[in-house]
KEKE-412546 format. One record per atom (N, C-alpha, C): x, y, z. Coordinates in steps of 0.1 Angstrom, whole numbers, plus 2048, in hexadecimal, padded with zeros to 3 digits. Example, Ala and Ser with C-alpha at 12.3 -4.5 7.8 and 13.67 -1.06 7.14 Angstrom:
8847C784E/87B7D384E/8847DF84E/8807EA847/8897F5847/88180084F/
***
This chain:
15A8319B2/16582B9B9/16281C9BB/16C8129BA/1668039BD/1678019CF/15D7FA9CC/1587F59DD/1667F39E9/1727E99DA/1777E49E3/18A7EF9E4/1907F39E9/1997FF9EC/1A77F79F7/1AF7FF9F3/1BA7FC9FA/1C58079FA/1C880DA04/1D6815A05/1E0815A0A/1EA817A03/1FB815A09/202824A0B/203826A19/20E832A1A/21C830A19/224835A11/233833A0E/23683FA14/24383EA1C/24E847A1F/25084DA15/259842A09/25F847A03/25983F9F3/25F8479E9/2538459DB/2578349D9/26382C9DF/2658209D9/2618169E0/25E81B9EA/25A8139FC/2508079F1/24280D9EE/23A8029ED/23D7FB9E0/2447FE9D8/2487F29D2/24F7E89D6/2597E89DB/2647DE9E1/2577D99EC/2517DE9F9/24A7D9A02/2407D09FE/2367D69F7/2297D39F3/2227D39E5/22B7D39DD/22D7D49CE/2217C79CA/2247BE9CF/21D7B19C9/20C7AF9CF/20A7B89DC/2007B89E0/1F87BF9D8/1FC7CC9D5/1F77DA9CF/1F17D19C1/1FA7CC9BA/1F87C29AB/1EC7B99AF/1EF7AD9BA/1E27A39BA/1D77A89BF/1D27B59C8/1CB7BC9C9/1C67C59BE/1C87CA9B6/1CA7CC9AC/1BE7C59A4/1C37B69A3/1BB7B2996/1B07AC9A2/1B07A89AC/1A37A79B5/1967B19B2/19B7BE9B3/18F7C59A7/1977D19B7/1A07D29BB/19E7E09C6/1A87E89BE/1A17F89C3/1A68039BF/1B18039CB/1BE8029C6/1C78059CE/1D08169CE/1CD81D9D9/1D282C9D5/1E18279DD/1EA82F9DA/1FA8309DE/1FC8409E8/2018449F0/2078509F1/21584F9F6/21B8549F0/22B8569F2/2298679FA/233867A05/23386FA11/23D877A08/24B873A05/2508799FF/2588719F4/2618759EB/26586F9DE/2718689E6/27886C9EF/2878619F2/29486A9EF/28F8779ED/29887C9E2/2A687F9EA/2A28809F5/2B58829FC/2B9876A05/2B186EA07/2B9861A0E/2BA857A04/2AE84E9F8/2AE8479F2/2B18469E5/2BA84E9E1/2BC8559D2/2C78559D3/2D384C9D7/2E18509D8/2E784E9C7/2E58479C1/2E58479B3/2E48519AA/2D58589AF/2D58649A3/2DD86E9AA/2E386F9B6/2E98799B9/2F78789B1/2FA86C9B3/30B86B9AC/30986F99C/301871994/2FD876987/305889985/30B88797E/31189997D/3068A297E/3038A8982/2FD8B9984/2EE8B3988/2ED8A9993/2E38A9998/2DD8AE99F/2D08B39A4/2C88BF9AA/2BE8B79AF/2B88BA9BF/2B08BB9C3/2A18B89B9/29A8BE9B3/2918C09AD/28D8B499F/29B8B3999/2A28AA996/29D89C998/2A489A9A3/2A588E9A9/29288D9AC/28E8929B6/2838919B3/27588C9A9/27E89199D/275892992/27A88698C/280880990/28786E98A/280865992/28186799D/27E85F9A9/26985E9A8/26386C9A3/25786A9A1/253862992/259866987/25A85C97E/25C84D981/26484A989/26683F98C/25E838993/25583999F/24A83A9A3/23C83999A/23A84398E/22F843987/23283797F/23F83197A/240828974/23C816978/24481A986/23E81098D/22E809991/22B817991/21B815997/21280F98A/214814982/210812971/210802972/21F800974/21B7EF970/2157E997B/2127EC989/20C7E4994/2007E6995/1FD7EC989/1EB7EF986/1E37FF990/1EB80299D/1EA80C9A4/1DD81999D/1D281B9A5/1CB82099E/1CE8319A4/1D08309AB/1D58429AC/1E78469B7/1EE84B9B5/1FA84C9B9/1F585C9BD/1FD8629CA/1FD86D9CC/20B8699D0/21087A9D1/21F87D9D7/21A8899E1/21E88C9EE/21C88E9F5/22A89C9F7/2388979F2/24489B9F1/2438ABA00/2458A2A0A/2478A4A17/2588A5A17/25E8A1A10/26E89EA17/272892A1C/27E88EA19/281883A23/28E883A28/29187CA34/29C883A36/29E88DA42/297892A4D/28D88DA4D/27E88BA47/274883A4B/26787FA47/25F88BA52/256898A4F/24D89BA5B/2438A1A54/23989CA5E/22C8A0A51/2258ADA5F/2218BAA5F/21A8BEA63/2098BDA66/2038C5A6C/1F88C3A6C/1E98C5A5D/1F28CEA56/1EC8CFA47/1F08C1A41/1FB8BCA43/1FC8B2A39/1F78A3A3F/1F78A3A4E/1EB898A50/1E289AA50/1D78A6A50/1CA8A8A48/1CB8A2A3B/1D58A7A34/1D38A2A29/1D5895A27/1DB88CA2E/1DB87EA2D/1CB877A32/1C8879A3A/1BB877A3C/1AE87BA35/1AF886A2D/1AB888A21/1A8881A15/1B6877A15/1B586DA0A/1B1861A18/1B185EA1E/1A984FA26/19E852A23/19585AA26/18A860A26/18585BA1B/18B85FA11/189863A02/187850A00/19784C9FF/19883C9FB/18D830A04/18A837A12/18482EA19/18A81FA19/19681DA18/19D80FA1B/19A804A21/1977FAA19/1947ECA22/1A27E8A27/1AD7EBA21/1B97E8A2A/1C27F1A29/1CA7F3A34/1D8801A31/1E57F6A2F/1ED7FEA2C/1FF7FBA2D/208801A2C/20C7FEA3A/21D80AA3A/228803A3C/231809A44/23B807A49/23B7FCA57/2497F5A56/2487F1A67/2477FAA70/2467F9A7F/246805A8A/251807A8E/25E803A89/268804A8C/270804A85/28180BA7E/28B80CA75/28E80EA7D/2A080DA82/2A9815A80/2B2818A7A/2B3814A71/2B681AA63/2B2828A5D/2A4827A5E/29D830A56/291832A5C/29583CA66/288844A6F/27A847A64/28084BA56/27084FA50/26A849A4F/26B83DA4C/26682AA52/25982DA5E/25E82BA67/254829A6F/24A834A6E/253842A72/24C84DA71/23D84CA6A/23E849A5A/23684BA51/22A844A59/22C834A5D/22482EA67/21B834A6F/227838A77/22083FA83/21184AA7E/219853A74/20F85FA6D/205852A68/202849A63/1FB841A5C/1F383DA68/1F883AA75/1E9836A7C/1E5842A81/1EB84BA81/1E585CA89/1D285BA7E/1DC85DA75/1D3863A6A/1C5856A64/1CB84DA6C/1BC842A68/1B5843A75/1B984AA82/1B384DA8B/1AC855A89/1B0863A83/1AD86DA80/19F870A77/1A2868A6C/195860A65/18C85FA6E/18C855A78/18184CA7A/17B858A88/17F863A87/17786FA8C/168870A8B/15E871A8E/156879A8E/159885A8C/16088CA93/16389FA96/16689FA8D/16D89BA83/17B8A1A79/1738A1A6E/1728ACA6A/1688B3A5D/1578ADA5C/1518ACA66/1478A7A6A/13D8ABA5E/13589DA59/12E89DA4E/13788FA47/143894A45/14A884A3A/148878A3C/149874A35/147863A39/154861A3E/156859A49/15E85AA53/162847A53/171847A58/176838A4F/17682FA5E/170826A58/16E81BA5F/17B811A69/180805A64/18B801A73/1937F6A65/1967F8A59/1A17F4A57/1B07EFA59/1B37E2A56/1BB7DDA58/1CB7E8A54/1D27E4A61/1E17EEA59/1EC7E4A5D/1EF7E1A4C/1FA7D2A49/2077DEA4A/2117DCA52/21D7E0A52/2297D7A45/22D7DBA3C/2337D4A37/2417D5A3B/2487CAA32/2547C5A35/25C7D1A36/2657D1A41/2757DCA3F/27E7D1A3B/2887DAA38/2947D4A31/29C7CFA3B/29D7CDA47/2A27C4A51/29A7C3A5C/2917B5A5B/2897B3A64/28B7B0A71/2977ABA76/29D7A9A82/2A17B5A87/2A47BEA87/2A87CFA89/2997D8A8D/28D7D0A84/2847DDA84/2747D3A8F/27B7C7A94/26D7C1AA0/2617C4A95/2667BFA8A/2597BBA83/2557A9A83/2497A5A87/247797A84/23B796A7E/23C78CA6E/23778EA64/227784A69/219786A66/21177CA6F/206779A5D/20C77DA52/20477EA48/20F780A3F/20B773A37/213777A2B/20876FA1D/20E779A11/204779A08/20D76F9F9/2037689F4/20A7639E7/20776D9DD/2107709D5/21477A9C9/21D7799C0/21E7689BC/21F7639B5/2197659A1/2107659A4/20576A998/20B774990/20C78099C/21278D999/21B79499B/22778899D/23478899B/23E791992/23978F984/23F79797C/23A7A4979/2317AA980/22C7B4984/2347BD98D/2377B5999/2407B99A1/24D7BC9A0/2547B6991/2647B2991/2657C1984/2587C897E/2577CD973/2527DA979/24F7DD987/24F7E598C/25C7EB995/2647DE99A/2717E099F/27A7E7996/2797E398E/2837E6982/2837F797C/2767F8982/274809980/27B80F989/27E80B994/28881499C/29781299E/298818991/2A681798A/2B581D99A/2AC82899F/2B48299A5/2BB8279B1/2B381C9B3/2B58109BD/2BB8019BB/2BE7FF9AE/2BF7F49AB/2C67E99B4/2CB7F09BC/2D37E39C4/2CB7DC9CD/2BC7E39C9/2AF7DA9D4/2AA7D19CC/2AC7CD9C3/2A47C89B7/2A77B89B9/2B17B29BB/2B27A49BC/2B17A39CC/2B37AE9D1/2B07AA9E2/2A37A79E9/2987B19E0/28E7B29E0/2847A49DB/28E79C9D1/2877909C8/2897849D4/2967849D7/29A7799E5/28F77A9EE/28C7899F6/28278C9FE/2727829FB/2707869EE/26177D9E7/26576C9E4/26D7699E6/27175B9E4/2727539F0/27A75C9FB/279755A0A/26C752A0E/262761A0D/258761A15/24F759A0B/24F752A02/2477479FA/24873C9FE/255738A04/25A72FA09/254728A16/251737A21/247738A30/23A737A28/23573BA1F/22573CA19/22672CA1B/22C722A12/22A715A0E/22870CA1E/236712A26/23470DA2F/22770BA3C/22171BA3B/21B71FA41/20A718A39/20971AA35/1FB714A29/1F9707A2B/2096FEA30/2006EEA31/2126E3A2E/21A6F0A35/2266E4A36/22C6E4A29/23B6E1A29/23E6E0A1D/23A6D8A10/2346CDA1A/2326BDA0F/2226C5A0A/2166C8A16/20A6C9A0E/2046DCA10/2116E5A10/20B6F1A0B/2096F99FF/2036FF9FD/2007099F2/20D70B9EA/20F7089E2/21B70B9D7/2197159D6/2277239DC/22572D9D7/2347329D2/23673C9C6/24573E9C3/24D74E9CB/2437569CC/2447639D2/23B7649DB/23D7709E6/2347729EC/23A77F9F7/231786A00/23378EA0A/22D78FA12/233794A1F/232793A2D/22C79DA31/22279FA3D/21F7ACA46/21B7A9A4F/2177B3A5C/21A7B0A66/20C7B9A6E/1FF7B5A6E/1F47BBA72/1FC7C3A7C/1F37CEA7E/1EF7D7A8B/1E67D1A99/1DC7D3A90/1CA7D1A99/1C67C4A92/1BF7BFAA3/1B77B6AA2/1B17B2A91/1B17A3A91/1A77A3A85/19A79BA8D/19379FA89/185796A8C/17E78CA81/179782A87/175776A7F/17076FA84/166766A7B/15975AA80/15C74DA80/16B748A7C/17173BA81/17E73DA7C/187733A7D/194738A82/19772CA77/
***
C-alpha cells in the first residue's frame, strides 16, 4: 500500500465526482492511493432519468448508476471503489454496516477523509452519510474496537461542496487548484450520463471557486493563476509550525 492514502465517503455513487472529482485526480498523480465508497448507488432519488426509460427496474437502475461510477472512477485514477448499496432514500447504515465502514478506515488508514456538508435540506443522505463518517473515524481511533489492529490516527475530514451552499451553513476555509486535472474531471462528469443537467453546473462551480483561489493566493493582480478549482470546509483543528 503507498505511504500516502486518501478517502471519500459518498452518499450517493455521483456525489464524489461533481464534489471532489478534481481532488481525487490531483491526489492521484501526487503518488496517493485514493479509495472511494459509495454508501449507496442513488438509485431512487438520483436517477430520475433512468427511471423515465420504458421498463425500468430497480436492479436495473442500479446496475447503470454503478457502471457509471466505475467509469468515472477509471478516469480520476481512483485506486479502489467499493459500493456499499445501503439504499437511499432514505440513507441508514446499521451497526454491521458501520463496522464495516471502519473496516475500510482501518484498512485505508487515511491521511485525509471527505464527505458531505453537515447540513442539506434538500437531501437528508447528505449530511447523514457525514455524520456516519465521523462516527466511524471515531470508532477507528478506538483502542477497544477489534483490539490488536492498527488503529487510525486524527485525520483531516474536508466536507465538500453541496449544491446550495447558502441553505446547507457550509463555509468554504480551503480551496484547491485543479486546474492541471481539469479534463479529468469534465471526462469523469460526463460519465454520469444520468445526471446530465449537473454537468455545466458543476463546470461554473470549478470556475467561480478559481476565481476565490486567485483571489485568495495574492489578490487578483499578484495571485496564483488558477482556471478550476474546489472548495471545502475543515472539521478539526489543523495544527502547524508557522502560519
Amino acid at each position: 500500500m503507498s505511504n500516502k492514502t486518501a478517502l471519500i465517503i459518498s452518499a450517493h455513487s455521483a456525489d464524489f465526482v461533481w464534489r471532489c472529482g478534481g481532488a481525487i485526480a490531483l491526489h492521484q498523480r501526487k503518488g496517493y492511493d485514493v479509495t472511494v465508497v459509495c454508501l449507496s448507488f442513488g438509485e431512487r432519488g438520483e436517477s430520475a432519468k433512468l427511471w423515465k426509460a420504458p421498463g425500468a427496474t430497480l436492479e436495473g437502475v442500479k446496475a447503470a448508476r454503478r457502471e457509471e461510477a466505475e467509469g468515472a472512477a477509471k478516469a480520476l485514477g481512483v485506486h479502489d471503489i467499493q459500493f456499499f448499496d445501503l439504499g437511499d432514500y432514505p440513507l441508514e447504515m446499521d451497526r454491521e454496516a458501520k463496522y464495516r465502514l471502519v473496516d475500510v478506515i482501518r484498512k485505508v488508514q487515511p491521511a485525509f477523509m471527505l464527505s458531505h456538508s453537515l447540513e442539506d435540506p434538500y437531501n437528508t443522505d447528505h449530511p447523514y452519510a457525514t455524520r456516519m463518517a465521523i462516527e466511524c473515524r471515531m470508532i477507528a481511533q478506538a483502542w477497544g474496537h477489534n483490539p490488536g489492529e492498527k488503529i487510525l490516527g486524527a485525520p483531516q475530514l474536508y466536507l465538500y461542496e453541496p449544491h446550495q451552499t447558502e441553505q446547507c451553513n457550509w463555509k468554504p476555509d480551503t480551496i484547491l487548484d485543479i486546474t492541471e486535472v481539469w479534463d479529468q474531471k469534465r471526462a469523469a462528469i460526463e460519465c454520469m450520463e444520468g445526471q446530465q443537467h449537473l454537468w455545466q453546473y458543476y463546470t461554473n462551480v470549478a470556475e467561480n471557486r478559481a476565481n476565490q483561489f486567485r483571489r485568495n493566493s495574492g489578490g487578483q493582480a499578484g495571485g496564483r493563476e488558477a482556471k478550476y478549482a474546489e472548495a471545502f470546509q475543515s472539521i478539526f483543528p489543523r495544527t502547524v509550525d508557522e502560519l
